[in-house]
ZABABA-204975 format. One line per 5 residues: number of its first residue (from 1); for each residue x, y, z of C-alpha. Coordinates in steps of 0.25 Angstrom, whole numbers, always signed. Layout:
NUM> X/Y/Z ~ ...;
***
This chain:
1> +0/+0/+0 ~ +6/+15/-3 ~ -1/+24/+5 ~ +1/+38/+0 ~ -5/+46/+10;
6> -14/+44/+23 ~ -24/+56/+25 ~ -32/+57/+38 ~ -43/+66/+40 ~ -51/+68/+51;
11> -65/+77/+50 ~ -71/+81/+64 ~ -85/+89/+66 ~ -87/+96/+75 ~ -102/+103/+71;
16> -112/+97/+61 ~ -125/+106/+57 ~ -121/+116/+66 ~ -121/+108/+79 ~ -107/+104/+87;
21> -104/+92/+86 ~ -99/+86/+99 ~ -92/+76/+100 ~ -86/+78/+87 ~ -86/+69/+75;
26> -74/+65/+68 ~ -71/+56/+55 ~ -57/+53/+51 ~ -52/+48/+37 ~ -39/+41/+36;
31> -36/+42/+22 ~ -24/+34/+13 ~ -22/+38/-1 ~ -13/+25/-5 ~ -7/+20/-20;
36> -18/+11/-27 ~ -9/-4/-32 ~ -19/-3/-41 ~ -20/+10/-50 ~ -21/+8/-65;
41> -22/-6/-65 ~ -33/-18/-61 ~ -30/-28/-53 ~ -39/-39/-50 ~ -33/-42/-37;
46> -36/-29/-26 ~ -29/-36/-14 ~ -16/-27/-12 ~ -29/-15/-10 ~ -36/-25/-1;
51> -24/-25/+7 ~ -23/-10/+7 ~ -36/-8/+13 ~ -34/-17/+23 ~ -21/-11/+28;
56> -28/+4/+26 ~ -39/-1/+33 ~ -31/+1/+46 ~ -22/+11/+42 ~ -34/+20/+39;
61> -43/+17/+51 ~ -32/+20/+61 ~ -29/+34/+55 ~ -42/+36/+54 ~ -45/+33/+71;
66> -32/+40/+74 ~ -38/+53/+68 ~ -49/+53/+76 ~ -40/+50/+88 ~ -50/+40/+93;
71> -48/+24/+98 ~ -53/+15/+87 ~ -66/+11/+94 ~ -71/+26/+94 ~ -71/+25/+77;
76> -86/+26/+75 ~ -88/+25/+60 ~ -78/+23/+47 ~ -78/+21/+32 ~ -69/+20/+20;
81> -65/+23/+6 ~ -57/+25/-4 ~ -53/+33/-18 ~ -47/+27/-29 ~ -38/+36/-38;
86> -41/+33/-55 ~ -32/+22/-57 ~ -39/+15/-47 ~ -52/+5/-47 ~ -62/+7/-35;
91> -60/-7/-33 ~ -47/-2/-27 ~ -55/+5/-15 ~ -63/-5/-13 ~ -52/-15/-12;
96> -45/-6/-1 ~ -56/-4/+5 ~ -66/-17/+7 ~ -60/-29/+10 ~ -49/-27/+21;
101> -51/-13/+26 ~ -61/-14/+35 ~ -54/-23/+45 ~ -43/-16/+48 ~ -51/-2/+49;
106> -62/-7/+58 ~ -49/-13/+67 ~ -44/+3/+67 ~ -57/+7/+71 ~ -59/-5/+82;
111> -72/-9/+76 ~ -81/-8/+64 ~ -92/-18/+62 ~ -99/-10/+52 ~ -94/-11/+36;
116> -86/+1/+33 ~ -91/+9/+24 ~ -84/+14/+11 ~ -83/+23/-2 ~ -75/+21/-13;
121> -71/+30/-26 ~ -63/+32/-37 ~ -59/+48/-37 ~ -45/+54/-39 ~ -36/+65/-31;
126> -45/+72/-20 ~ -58/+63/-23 ~ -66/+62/-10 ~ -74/+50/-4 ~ -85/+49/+6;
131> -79/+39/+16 ~ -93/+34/+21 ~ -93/+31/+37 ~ -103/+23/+47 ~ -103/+17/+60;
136> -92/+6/+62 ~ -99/-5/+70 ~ -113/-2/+62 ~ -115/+3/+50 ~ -130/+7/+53;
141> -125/+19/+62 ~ -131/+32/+56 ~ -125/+41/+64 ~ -111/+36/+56 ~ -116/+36/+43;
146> -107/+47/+37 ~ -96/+50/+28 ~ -81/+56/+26 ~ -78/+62/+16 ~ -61/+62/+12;
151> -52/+66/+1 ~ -37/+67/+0 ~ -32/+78/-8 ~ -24/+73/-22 ~ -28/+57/-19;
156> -31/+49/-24 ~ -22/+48/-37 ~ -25/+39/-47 ~ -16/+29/-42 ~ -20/+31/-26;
161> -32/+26/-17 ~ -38/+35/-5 ~ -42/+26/+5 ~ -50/+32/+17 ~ -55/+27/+29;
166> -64/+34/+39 ~ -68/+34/+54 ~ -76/+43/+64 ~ -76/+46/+78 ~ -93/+46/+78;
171> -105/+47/+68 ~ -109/+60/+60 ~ -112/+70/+69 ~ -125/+73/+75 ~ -132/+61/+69;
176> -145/+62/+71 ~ -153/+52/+60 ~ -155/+39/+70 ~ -151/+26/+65 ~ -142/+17/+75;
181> -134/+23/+83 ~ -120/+19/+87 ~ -124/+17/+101 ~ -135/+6/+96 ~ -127/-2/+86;
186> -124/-16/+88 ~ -111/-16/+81 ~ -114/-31/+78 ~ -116/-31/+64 ~ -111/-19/+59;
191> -123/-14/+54 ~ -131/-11/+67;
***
């Protein structure tokens, strides 16, 4: 794997429609913009991106937790995606991004019965993708449906992927449209 450049962004609100948000909620994106094996040719076999997503998959998730500066078990929701530059297939994120990923991010945020959600998208330099986010131990959660958007500036290039993974300290802020609540799920099947 040749990782280019690690990006961490952390968004923190701090008053939504004019109402204080207390405490405040906070989503962090740990970005890496990484070489795609791939670019400019097909390749029947996608393993080598298999593995990349695996080792990402923690890489990621760590940086992620570590910028919000909380434990691992306070992680409330995550997400991830990816942008393939031109030379590159979607097939690529999807590769990176499905089959070994997710075990190794739901061990960084010490949980996460719930599937991960995802986006993937073909774009080039400064494209931006909504990371979508829920609850991770039950995806039925509405107060945690919600989104992050994120770009990096000049990536990806035609031979690169961008490879995001998402995590949040809470829901959205001031959720208010019913649904389960965090405190009700059962965090059994990953649903409810």
């Amino acid at each position: 794997m040749e990782v280019l450049k690690y990006v961490t962004i952390v968004e923190e609100t701090l008053k939504e429609g004019g109402k204080k948000v207390d405490p405040t909620t906070r989503k962090a994106a740990a970005i890496a913009v990484i070489k795609n094996p791939f670019a400019g040719k097909y390749a029947e076999n996608l393993d080598p991106l298999i593995d990349i997503g695996e080792e990402l998959g923690g890489i990621l998730g760590k940086k992620a937790v570590e910028a919000l500066r909380i434990t691992p078990k306070n992680t409330e929701s995550y997400g991830k995606a990816a942008i393939v530059g031109e030379a590159g297939e979607l097939e690529h994120a999807a590769a990176i991004l499905h089959p070994k990923l997710g075990t190794p991010l739901r061990e960084a945020v010490d949980g996460g019965k719930a599937i991960i959600p995802s986006a993937k998208k073909m774009g080039g330099q400064g494209t931006e993708i909504d990371v979508p986010l829920h609850y991770k131990d039950a995806a039925f959660v509405r107060s945690h449906f919600d989104a992050m958007s994120v770009r990096v500036p000049g990536a990806p290039r035609a031979d690169e992927i961008v490879v995001v993974i998402v995590v949040t300290d809470s829901g959205r802020p001031h959720a208010r449209i019913g649904g389960l609540k965090k405190e009700e799920a059962k965090k059994e099947d990953g649903l409810r």
